[in-house]
C-alpha positions in Angstrom: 10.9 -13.1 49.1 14.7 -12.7 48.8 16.2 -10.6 51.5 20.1 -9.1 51.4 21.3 -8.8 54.3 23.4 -5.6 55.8 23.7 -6.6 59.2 26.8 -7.7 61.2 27.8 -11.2 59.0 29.0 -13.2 62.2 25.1 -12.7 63.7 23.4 -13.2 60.3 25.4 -16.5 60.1 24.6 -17.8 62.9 20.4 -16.7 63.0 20.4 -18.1 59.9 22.3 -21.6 59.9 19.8 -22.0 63.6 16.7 -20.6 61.7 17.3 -23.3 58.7 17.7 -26.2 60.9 14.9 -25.1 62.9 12.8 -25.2 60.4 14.0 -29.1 58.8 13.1 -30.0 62.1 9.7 -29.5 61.9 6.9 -31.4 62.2 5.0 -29.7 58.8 6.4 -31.0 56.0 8.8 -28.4 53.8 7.9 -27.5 50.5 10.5 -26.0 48.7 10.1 -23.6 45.5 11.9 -23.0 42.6 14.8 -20.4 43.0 13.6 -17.8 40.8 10.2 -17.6 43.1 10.7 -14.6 44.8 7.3 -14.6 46.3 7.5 -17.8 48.3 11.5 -17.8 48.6 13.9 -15.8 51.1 17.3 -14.8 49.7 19.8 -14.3 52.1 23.1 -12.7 51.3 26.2 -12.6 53.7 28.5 -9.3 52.7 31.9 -9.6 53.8 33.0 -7.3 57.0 34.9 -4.5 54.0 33.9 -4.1 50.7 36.6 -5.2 48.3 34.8 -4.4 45.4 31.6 -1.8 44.5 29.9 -2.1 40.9 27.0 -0.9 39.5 26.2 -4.5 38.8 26.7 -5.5 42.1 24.4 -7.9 43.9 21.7 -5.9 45.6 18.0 -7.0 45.8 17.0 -4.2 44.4 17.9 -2.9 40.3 20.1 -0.3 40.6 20.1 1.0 36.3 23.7 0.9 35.1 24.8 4.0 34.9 24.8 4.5 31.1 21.1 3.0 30.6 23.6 1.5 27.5 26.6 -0.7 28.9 25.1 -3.7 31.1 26.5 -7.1 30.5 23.5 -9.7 31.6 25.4 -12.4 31.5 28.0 -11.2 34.9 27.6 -13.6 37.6 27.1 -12.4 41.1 29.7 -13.7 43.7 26.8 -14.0 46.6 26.2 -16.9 48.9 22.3 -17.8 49.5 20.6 -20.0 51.6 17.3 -21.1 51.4 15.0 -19.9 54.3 11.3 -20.9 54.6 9.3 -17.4 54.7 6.3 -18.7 56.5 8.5 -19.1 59.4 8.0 -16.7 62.4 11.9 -15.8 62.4 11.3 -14.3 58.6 9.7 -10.6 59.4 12.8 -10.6 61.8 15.5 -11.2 59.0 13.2 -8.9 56.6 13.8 -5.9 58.9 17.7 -6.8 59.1 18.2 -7.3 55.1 19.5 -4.8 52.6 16.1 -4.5 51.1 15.0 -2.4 54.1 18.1 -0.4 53.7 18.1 0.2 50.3 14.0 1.6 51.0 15.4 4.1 53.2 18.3 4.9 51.1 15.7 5.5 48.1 13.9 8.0 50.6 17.1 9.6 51.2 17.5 10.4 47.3 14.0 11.6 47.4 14.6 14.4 50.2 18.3 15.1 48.8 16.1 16.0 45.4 14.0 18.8 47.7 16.4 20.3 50.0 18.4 23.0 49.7 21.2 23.0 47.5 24.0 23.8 49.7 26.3 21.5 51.7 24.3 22.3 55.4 21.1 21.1 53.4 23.0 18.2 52.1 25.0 17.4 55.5 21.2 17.6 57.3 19.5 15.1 55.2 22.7 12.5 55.5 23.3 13.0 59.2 20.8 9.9 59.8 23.3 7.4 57.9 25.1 7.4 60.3 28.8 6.6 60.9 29.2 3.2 59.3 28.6 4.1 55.9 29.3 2.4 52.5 30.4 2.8 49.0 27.1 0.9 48.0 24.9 3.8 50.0 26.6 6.4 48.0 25.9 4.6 44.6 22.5 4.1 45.5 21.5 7.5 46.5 22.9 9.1 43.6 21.6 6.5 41.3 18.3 7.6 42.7 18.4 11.4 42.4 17.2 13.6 40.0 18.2 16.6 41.0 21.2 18.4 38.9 22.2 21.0 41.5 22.0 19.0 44.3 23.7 15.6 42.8 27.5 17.1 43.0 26.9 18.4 46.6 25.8 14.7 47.5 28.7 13.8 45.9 31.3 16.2 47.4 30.2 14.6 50.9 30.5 10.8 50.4 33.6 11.6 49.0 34.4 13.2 52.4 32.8 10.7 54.5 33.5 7.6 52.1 37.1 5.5 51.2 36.0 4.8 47.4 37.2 1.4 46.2 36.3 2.9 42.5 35.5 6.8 42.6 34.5 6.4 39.1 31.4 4.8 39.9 30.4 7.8 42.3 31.2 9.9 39.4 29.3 7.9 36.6 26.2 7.8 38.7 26.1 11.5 39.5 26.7 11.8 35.4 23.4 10.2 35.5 21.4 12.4 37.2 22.9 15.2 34.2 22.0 12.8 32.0 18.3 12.9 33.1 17.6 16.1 33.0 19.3 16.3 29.6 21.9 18.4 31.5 24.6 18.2 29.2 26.8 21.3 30.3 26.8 19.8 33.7 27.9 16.3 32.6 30.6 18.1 31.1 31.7 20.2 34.1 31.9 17.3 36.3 34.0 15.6 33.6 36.6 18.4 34.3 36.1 17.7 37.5 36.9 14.0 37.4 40.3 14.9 35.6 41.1 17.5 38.2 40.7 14.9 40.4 42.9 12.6 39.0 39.9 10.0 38.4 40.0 8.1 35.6 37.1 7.6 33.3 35.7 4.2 32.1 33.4 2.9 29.6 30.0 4.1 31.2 31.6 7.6 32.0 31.6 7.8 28.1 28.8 5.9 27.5 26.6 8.4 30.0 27.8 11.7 28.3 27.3 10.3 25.3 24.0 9.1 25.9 23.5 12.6 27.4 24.5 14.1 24.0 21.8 11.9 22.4 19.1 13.1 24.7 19.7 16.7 24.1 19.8 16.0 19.8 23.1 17.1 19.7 24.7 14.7 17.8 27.7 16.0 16.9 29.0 16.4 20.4 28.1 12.7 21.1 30.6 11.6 18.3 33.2 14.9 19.8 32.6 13.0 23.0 32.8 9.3 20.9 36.2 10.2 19.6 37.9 11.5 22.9 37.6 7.8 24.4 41.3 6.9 22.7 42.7 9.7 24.3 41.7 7.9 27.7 42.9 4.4 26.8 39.3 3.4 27.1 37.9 0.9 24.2 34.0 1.6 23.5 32.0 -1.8 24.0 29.2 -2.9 21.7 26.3 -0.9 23.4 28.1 2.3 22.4 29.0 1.4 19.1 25.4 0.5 18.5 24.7 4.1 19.9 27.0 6.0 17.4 25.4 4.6 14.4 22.4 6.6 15.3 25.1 9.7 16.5 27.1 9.6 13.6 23.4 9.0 11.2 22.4 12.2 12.8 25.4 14.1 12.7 25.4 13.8 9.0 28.1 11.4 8.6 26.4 8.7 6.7 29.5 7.0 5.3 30.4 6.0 9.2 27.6 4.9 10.1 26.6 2.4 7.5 30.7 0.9 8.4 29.6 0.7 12.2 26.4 -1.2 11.0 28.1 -3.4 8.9 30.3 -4.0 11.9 27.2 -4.4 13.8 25.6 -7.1 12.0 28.9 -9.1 11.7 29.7 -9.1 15.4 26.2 -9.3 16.7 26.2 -6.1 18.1 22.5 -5.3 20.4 21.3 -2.0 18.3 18.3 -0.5 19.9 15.0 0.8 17.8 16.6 4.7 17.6 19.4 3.3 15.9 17.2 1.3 13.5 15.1 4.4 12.9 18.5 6.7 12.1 19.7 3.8 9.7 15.8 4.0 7.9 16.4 7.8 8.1 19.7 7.3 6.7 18.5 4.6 3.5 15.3 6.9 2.7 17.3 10.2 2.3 19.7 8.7 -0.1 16.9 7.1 -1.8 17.2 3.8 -1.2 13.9 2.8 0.2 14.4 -1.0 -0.3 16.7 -0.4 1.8 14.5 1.3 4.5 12.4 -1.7 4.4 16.1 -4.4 4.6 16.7 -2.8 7.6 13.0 -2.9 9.1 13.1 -6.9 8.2 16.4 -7.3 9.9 15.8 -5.4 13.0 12.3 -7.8 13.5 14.3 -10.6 12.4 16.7 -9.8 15.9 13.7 -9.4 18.0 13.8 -5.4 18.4 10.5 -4.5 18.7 9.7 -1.4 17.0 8.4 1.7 18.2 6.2 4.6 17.2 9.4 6.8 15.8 10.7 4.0 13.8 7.2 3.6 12.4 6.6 6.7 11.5 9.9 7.5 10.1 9.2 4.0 8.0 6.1 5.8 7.0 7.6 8.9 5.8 9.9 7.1 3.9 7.6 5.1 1.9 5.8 8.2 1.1 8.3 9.9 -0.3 9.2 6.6 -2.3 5.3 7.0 -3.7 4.8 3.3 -2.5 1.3 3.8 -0.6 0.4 0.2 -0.9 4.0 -0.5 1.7 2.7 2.7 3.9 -0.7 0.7 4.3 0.6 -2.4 5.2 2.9 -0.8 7.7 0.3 1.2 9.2 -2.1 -2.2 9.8 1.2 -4.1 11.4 1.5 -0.8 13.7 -2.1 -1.2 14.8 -1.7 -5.1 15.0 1.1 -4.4 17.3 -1.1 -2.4 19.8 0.9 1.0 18.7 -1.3 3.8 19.0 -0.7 6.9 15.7 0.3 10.1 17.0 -0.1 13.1 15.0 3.0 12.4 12.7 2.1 8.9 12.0 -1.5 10.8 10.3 0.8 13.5 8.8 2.8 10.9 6.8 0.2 8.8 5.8 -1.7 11.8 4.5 1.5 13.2 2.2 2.4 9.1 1.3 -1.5 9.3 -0.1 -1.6 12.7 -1.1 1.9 12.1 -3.5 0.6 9.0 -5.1 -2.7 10.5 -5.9 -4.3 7.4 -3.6 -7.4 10.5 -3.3 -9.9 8.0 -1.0 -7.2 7.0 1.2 -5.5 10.7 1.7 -9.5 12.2 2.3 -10.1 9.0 5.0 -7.0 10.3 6.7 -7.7 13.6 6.5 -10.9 12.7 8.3 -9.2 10.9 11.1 -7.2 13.7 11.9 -10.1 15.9 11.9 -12.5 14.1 14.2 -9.3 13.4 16.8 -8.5 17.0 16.5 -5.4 16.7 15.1 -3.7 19.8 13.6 -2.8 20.5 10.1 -0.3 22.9 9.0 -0.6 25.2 6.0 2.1 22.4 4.2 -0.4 19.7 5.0 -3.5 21.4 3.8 -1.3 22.1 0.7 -0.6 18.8 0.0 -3.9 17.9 0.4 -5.4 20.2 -2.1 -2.7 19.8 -4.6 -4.0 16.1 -4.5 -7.1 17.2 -4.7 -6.4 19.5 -8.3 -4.7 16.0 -9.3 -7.2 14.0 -9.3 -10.0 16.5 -9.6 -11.7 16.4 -6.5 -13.6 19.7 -6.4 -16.0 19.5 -4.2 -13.7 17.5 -1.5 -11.5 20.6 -2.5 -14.0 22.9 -1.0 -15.0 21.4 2.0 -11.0 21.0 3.0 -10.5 25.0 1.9 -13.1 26.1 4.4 -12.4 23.5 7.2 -9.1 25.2 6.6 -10.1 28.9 6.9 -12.5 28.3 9.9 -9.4 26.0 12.3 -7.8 29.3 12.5 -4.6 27.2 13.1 -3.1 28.2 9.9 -3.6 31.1 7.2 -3.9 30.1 3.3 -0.8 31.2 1.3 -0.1 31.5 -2.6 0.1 27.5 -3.1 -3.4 27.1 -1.2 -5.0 29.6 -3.8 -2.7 28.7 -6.6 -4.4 25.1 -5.9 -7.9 26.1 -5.7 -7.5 28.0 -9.1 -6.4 25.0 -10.6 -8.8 23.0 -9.1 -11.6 25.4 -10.4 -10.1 26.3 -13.9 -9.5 22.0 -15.3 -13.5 21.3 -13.9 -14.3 24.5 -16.9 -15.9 26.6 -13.6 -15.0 30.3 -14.3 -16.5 32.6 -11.9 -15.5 29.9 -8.6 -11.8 30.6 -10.4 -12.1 34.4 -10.6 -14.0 34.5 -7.4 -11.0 32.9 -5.9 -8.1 34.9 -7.5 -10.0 38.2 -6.1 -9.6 36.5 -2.6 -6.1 35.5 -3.2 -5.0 39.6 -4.3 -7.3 40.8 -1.4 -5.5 38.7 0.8 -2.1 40.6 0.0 -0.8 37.4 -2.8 0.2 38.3 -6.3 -1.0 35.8 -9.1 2.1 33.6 -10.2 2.7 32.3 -13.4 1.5 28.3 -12.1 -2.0 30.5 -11.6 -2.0 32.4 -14.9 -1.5 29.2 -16.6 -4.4 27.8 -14.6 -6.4 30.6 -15.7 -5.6 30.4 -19.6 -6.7 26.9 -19.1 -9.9 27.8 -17.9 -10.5 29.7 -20.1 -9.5 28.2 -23.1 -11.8 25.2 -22.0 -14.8 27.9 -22.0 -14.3 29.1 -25.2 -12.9 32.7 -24.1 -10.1 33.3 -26.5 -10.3 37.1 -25.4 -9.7 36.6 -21.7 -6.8 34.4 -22.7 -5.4 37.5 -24.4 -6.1 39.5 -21.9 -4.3 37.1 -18.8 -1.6 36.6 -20.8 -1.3 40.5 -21.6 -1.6 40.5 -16.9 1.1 38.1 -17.5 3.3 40.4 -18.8 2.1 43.5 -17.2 3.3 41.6 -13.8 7.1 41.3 -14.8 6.7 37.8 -15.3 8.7 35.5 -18.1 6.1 32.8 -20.1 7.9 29.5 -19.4 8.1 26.3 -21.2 5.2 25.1 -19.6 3.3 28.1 -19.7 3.7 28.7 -23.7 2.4 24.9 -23.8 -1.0 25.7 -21.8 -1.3 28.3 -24.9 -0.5 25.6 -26.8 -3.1 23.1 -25.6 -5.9 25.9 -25.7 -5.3 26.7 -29.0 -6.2 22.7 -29.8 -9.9 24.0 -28.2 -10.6 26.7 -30.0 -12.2 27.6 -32.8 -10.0 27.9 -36.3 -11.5 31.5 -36.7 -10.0 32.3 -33.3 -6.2 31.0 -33.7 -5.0 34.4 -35.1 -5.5 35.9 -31.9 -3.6 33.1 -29.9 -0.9 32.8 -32.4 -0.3 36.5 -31.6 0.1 35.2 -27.3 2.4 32.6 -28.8 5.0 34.5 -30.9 5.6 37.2 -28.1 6.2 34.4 -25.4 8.0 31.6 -27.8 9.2 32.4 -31.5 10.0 29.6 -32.8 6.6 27.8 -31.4 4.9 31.0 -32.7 6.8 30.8 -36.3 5.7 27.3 -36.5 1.9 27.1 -35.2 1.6 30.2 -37.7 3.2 27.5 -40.6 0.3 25.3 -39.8 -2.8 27.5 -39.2 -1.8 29.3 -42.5 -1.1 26.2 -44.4 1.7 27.5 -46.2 4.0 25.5 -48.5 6.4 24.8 -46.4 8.1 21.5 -47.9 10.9 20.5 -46.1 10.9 23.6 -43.5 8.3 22.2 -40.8 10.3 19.6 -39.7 13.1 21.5 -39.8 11.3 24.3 -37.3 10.1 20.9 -35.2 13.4 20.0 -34.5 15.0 23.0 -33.4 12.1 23.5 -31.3 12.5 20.6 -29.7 16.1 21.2 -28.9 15.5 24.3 -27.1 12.8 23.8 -24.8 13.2 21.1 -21.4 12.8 17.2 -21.9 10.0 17.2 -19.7 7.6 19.4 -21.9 8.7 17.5 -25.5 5.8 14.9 -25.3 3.0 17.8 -23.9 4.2 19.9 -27.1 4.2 17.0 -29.7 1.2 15.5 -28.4 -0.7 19.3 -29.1 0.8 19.8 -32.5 -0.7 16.3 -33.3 -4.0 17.6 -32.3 -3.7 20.6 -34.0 -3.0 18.9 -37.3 -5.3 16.2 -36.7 -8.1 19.2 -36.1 -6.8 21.5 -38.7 -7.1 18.0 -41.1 -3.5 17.9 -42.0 -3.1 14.1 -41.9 0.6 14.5 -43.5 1.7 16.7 -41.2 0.7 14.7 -38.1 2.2 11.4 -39.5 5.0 13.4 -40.0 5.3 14.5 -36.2 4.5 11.3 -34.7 8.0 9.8 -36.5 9.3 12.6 -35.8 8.7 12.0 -32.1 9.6 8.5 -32.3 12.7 9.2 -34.1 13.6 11.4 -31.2 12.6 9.3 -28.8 9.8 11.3 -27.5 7.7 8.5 -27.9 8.7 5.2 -26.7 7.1 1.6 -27.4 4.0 2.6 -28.8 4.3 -0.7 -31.1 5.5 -4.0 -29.8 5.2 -7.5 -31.4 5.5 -11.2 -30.3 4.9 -14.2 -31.6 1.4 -14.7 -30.4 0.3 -10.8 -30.5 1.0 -7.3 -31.8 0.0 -4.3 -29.8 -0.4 -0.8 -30.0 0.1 1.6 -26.6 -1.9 4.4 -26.9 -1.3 5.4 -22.9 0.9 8.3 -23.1 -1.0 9.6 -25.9 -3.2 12.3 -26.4 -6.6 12.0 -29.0 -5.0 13.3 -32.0 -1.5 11.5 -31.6 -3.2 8.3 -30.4 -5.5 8.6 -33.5 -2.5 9.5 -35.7 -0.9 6.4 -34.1 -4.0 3.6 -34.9 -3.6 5.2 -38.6 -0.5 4.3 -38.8 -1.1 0.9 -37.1 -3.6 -0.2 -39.6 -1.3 0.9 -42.6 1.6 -1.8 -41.0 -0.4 -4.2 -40.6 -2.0 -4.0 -44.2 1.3 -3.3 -45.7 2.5 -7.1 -43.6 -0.2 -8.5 -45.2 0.2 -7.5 -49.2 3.6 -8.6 -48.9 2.4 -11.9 -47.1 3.9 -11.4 -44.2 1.5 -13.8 -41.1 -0.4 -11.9 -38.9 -0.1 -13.0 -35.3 -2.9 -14.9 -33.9 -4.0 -11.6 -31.8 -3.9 -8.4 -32.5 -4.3 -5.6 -29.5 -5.0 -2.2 -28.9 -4.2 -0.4 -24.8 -5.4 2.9 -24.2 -4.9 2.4 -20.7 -8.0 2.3 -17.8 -6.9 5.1 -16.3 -10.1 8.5 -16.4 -9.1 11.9 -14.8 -12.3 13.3 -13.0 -11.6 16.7 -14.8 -12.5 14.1 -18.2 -15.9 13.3 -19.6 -14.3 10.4 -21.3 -10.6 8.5 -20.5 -9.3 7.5 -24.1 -10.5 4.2 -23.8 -14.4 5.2 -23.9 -13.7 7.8 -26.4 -11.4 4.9 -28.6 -14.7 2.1 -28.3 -17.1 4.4 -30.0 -14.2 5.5 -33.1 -13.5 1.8 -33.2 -17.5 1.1 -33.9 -17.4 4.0 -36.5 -14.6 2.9 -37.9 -16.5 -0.8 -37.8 -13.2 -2.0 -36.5 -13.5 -6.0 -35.2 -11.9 -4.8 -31.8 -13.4 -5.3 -28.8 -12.8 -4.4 -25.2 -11.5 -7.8 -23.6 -13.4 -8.5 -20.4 -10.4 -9.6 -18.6 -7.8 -6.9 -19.3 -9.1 -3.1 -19.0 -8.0 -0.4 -21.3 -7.3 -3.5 -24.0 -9.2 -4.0 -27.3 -8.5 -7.4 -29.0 -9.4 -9.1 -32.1 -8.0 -12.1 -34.0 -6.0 -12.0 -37.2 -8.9 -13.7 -39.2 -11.1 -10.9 -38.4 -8.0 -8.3 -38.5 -7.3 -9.4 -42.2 -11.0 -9.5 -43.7 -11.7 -6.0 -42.1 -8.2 -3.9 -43.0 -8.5 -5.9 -46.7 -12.2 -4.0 -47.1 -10.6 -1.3 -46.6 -9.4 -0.1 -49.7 -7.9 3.3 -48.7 -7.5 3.9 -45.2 -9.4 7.3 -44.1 -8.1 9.4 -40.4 -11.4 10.5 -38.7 -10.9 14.0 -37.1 -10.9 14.4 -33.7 
């Protein structure tokens, strides 16, 4: 073991020098170990009779922390003399007893009672009494290096200032900052600051670094870059630990711009950035919405060997959720638990809304389990993610389960969104009583129906075939003060496509006092007026005054309508319509080896519309001899909602077979139906006059 020696230097020099030849005159042979061998070693250090100079980094056996926990330069060299002394000799308990280690014990002792005593200068001045007379600068950093205690700390202080010649009285100073700093005291850190100054002490580097390490602790900040920007005042040039440190300040403190300059900075001049900072600067990347860069700055801080921790994780996690890339929150949740991280309650929480947002419904419900069998809590938000999955992918019964396990935690009450999503859940599976039943529970428990659960309703039942409780929801509507949307005129929109042509009058009626001009032009097609040259016309100003995101939803059920009502014309005519405007993008595209029709984005009618129009190109290309392409293809897309008996690819196989079309579904590629030209051209040429099969 190395031992430092505090003892009277002449004495230690000469025990030593006589207990070293002693033992090379042995008659056992000497087996010397490697210097770093603590264990079978003895250390001996030979203080000069005055300290000349006190650090923090100052060669003592035992670690005293720096007093920032930030600022430490591992490279300093200590400016000890050692010998080597064998410890199995008899003479090494004697030196053991004499060396600093023993000291420094009973110095650690003396933190520990200073911690519990009474906070007043008697309490203090009792506990010290047993130092002694022949005291150092080194006790005094020790002890207070070793306290915890806030209100005792500056007392202990006050005396070694009294009892002690400081070489440095800034080190006294930083290392009572640091017991502030550990008890996240930063009003106190501050006070004794003011202090300092009165004094006449000048602070250093770690005096900054401490407060505004302090500053971090507390998650304040804003006073840790207030503190960050005083250092020019004191002459005193921040090294690279605290830079490091105010890229997470400044992250936090909302100034983004400086922060991503200080990490530039950082990675050109190698700065050591810890895993907080790494987290701020994922933090920073996923708010502005730059998740590839979330995941840069993961690979460079693994790249430098910073291991990551269970914040950075999880704020890596959130990210990716909110950039809907489940497939990256997987992987990182496998290299967490390959790293030996264990998930904490936020970890499950982000994983659940990273599953829940991208409709990955197994994944989100296999979370949701995990959470429930560690009895994790969920918040209302969570549950309401959850469910709102749940209506998305048309999980009902899942649905159920979750709405009761939430009722009976008793952690958290359902609100509107909870019932709005269990409405909606109940009203696209076609169950009408489960969806009334729940809106009775929703006005019971003190919520008022909202316009997203009145459109869930007319939904419902409009699949059921109840054109009169349509009228009657949308007459509630109206009753409740409540202004039929865009969205909410294109529900009545989609039911009318379900119900039966005897029945329209009634909705047209809904649809004229919520939308005019939808209602003067659902009215010119029911009716079949003549209307040459004014349909369009009404199309396009429609479509210039509702939102972009409810054009295609609108289009798509005026298709259907036509294609139902049989007005072939007037559906060809809306589908151009809708690609002259851009509504509909790429539904055709051609190559030199294959044309294709995209059919994902469509609904029946306009994706039947579409293949109408499809076959009349392709026959036109070939009566003016135009070469068909050695494949033709057809994608509806693989994709099946639950709420769906059929996805349009199964409903698209059995018109292709009516239609005796030659496509079939390739093997290889889902969603895709393929034929060859040979068979393309024989089949489109015995078709003389091309016929649109309703819906």
């Amino acid at each position: 073991m190395a031992y430092h020696l505090g003892s009277s230097p002449s004495l230690l020099r000469s025990e030593s020098q006589s207990f070293f030849f002693n033992s090379l005159s042995s008659s056992r042979p000497l087996q010397f170990t490697p210097l770093r061998t603590r264990a079978l070693t003895t250390n001996l250090k030979f203080p000069s009779q005055q300290a000349t100079h006190v650090s923090l980094q100052g060669s003592i056996p035992q670690e005293i922390e720096n007093p920032s926990g930030e600022s430490q330069n591992p490279d300093k060299k200590s400016n000890s003399s050692y010998i080597w002394v064998n410890p199995r000799s008899p003479r090494a308990s004697q030196l053991r007893k004499k060396s600093y280690d023993a000291r420094y014990n009973s110095l650690v002792k003396l933190a520990e009672s200073l911690n519990s005593c009474n906070p007043t200068y008697e309490g203090v001045d009792k506990v010290l009494v047993d130092l002694g007379k022949n005291i150092i600068e080194q006790d005094a950093v020790i002890i207070l290096n070793n306290m915890s205690n806030p209100q005792t700390a500056p007392i202990v202080l006050k005396w070694f200032r009294e009892k002690v010649v400081a070489n440095r009285e800034v080190i006294l100073y930083n290392v009572t900052l640091k017991v502030f700093r550990k008890n996240r005291d930063l009003n106190g850190a501050e006070r004794l600051f003011e202090e300092m100054l009165e004094r006449r002490v000048k602070p250093d580097n770690v005096t900054f670094s401490t407060i505004i390490s302090c500053a971090r602790l507390c998650f304040l900040p804003n006073k840790a870059v207030e503190w960050f920007e005083k250092m020019p005042e004191f002459g005193v040039e921040p090294d690279d630990v605290t830079y490091s440190a105010m890229i997470d300040a400044y992250g936090k403190a909302g100034n983004v711009d400086k922060a991503l300059s200080l990490y530039d900075r950082a990675r050109t001049e190698n700065w050591r950035i810890d895993a907080v900072t790494f987290s701020t600067l994922i933090k920073i990347y996923g708010m502005s919405g730059n998740f590839d860069g979330c995941l840069n700055v993961y690979e460079e801080m693994k790249a430098l060997g910073v291991k990551p921790n269970l914040v950075l994780y999880n704020t890596l996690l959130d990210a990716m959720g909110r950039a809907k890339r489940p497939w990256q929150a997987r992987n990182i949740s496998k290299e967490m638990a390959n790293n030996g991280i264990l998930p904490n309650r936020t970890t499950y929480a982000a994983l659940l809304r990273a599953y829940s947002r991208a409709r990955y419904g197994d994944d989100a419900l296999n979370v949701y389990k995990q959470m429930k069998d560690k009895n994790l809590e969920l918040d209302v938000i969570l549950y309401n993610t959850l469910l709102a999955m749940c209506a998305d992918v048309g999980y009902t019964d899942e649905a159920a389960e979750i709405f009761e396990d939430m009722k009976s935690a008793g952690t958290c009450k359902p609100d509107s969104w909870t019932y709005s999503s269990m409405i909606t859940i109940y009203s696209c599976s076609g169950q009408v009583s489960e969806a009334e039943a729940m809106l009775n529970e929703m006005v019971e428990s003190g919520f008022e129906p909202n316009i997203f659960v009145l459109t869930s309703l007319i939904q419902c039942y409009g699949k059921a075939n109840r054109t009169d409780d349509v009228v009657r929801t949308f007459d509630q509507l109206l009753e409740l003060g409540i202004t039929p949307d865009d969205r909410f005129c294109g529900c009545l929109l989609n039911v009318m496509t379900q119900t039966p042509k005897g029945e329209l009058g009634k909705l047209i009626g809904c649809i004229e006092r919520a939308n005019s001009k939808l209602g003067n032009l659902v009215k010119l097609l029911v009716e079949d007026e003549n209307s040459e040259g004014i349909f369009i016309k009404e199309v396009s100003e429609l479509f210039e005054s509702v939102s972009v995101d409810v054009k295609k939803a609108y289009c798509n059920c005026l298709i259907d309508l036509c294609v139902n009502l049989n007005l072939l014309e007037r559906a060809c005519e809306l589908l151009d319509l809708g690609l002259t405007l851009e509504i509909y993008t790429d539904i055709q595209s051609r190559s030199q080896t294959q044309w294709s029709l995209h059919l994902k984005s469509l609904s029946l009618g306009a994706a039947l519309t579409a293949l109408h129009v499809w076959m009349n190109d392709l026959s036109r290309a070939i009566e003016s001899g135009e070469g068909l392409p050695p494949l033709l293809g057809i994608n509806t897309g693989h994709g099946k909602h639950k709420f769906s008996e059929k996805g349009l690819a199964g409903v698209f196989e059995s018109h292709l077979k009516e239609l005796n079309a030659p496509f079939h579904e390739a093997p290889d590629k889902v969603g895709w139906f393929l034929t060859t030209n040979v068979a393309a051209k024989s089949w489109l040429e015995s078709r003389r006059s091309p016929e649109l099969v309703a819906a």
